[in-house]
C-alpha positions as CSV (number, residue, x, y, z in Angstrom):
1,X,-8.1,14.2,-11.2
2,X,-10.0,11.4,-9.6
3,X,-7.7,8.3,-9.5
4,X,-10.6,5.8,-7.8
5,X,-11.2,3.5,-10.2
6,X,-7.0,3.3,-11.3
7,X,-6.4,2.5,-7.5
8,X,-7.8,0.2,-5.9
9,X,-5.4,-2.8,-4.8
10,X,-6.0,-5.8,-2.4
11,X,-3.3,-6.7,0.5
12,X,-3.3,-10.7,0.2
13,X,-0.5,-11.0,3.3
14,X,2.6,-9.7,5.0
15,X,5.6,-11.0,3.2
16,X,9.4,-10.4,3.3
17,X,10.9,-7.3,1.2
18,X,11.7,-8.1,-1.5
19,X,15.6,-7.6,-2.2
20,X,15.0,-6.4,-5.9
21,X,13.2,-3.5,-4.1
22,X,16.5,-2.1,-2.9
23,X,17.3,-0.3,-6.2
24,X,14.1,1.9,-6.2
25,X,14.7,3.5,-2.5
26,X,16.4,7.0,-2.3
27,X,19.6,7.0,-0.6
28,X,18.6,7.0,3.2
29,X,15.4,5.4,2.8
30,X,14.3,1.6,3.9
31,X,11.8,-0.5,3.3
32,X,9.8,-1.1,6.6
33,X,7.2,-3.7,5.4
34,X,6.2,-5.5,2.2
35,X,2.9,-7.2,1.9
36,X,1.8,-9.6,-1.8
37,X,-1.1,-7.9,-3.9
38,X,-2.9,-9.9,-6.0
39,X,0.1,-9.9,-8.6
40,X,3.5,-8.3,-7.3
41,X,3.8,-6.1,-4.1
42,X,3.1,-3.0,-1.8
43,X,6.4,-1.8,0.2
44,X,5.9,0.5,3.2
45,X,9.3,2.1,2.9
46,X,10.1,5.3,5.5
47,X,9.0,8.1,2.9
48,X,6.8,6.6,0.6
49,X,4.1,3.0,-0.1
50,X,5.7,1.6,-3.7
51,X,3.0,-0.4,-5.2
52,X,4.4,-2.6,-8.0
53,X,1.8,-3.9,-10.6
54,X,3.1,-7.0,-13.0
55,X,1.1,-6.9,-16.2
56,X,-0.2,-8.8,-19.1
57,X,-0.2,-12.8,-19.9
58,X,3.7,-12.6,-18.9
59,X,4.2,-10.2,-16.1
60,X,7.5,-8.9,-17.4
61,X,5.3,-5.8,-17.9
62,X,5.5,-3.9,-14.4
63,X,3.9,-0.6,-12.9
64,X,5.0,0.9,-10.3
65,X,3.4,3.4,-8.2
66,X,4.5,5.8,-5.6
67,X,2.8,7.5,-3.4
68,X,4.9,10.1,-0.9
69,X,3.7,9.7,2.8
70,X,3.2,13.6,2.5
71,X,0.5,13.5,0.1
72,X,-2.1,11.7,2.2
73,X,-4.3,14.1,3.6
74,X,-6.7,11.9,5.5
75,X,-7.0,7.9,6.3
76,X,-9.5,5.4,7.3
77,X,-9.3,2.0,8.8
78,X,-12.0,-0.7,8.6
79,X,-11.8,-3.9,10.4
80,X,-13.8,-7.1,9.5
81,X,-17.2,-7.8,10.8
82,X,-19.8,-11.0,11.8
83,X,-21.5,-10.7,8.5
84,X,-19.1,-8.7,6.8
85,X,-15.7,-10.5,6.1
86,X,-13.7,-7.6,4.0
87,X,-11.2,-5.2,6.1
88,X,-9.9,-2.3,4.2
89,X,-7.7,1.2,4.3
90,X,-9.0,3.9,2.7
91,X,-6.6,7.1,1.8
92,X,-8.0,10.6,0.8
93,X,-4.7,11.9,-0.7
94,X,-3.6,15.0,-3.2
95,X,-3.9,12.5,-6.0
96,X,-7.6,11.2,-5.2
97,X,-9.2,8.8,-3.3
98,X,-7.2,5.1,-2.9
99,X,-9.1,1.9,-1.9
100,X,-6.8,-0.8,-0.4
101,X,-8.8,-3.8,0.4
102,X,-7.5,-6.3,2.8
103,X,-7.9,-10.0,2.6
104,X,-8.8,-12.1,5.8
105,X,-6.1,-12.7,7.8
106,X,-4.4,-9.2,7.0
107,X,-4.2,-7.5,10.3
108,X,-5.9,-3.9,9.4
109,X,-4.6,-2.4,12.7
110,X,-1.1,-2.8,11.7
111,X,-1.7,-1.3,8.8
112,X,-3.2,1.8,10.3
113,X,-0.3,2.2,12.8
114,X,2.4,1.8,9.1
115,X,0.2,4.2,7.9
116,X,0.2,6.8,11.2
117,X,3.5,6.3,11.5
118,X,4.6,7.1,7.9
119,X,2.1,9.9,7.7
120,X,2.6,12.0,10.7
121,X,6.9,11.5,11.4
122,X,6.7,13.2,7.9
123,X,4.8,16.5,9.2
C-alpha cells in the first residue's frame, strides 16, 4: 500500500495541546507536543503522532490519523538551506512513505529529537 500521495502534511508552528485532544489518548498516554497544520493539528503524544485533518467548506468534517511510534522503520531530517527555504521530515514506516514539510520558522531539529525519542524508548 503506498500511502505517499494521502500523506503528506505541512507543520505551520509549535502550538499548545489542544485540551479536546485529551479524549483520544489511551489511558497512560500524554500528549508531549502539538504543532498547527495547515487546517487542525499534529500531536506528538508518548506512543503515537495523531494527525487531525478538518474537512470540507465547514470543517466540522475531521480525520484523524494515527500512526504508532512502532511502525516507523526509518526517518529523515532536512534542515533549510541558502537557496532552498523548505525543511522537512521524512518517515519510511509499515504503512508507506510520509512527507511532513516544515514551514520556516519550524525548528526541524526538534522535530527529529520528538521523533528519536518516540521511536527508539518504544524498541
Amino acid at each position: 500500500m503506498e500511502t505517499a500521495p494521502i500523506l503528506a502534511w505541512t507543520l505551520q508552528r509549535e502550538i499548545p495541546i489542544p485540551a479536546d485532544v485529551a479524549a483520544m489518548l489511551l489511558q497512560g498516554e500524554q500528549a508531549v507536543a502539538a504543532f498547527q497544520t495547515y487546517r487542525d493539528s499534529a500531536i506528538f503524544t508518548t506512543k503515537r503522532l495523531i494527525v487531525r485533518d478538518a474537512q470540507g467548506i465547514t470543517g466540522k468534517k475531521v480525520e484523524v490519523y494515527s500512526l504508532p511510534y512502532s511502525s516507523i522503520n526509518m526517518w529523515s531530517s532536512e534542515n533549510a538551506g541558502t537557496l532552498d527555504w523548505n525543511s522537512e521530515l521524512e518517515l519510511w514506516t509499515r504503512a508507506g512513505h510520509i512527507k511532513v514539510k516544515l514551514a520556516k520558522g519550524v525548528d526541524v531539529r526538534r522535530l527529529d529529537s520528538l521523533i528519536a525519542w518516540a521511536v527508539l524508548q518504544s524498541q
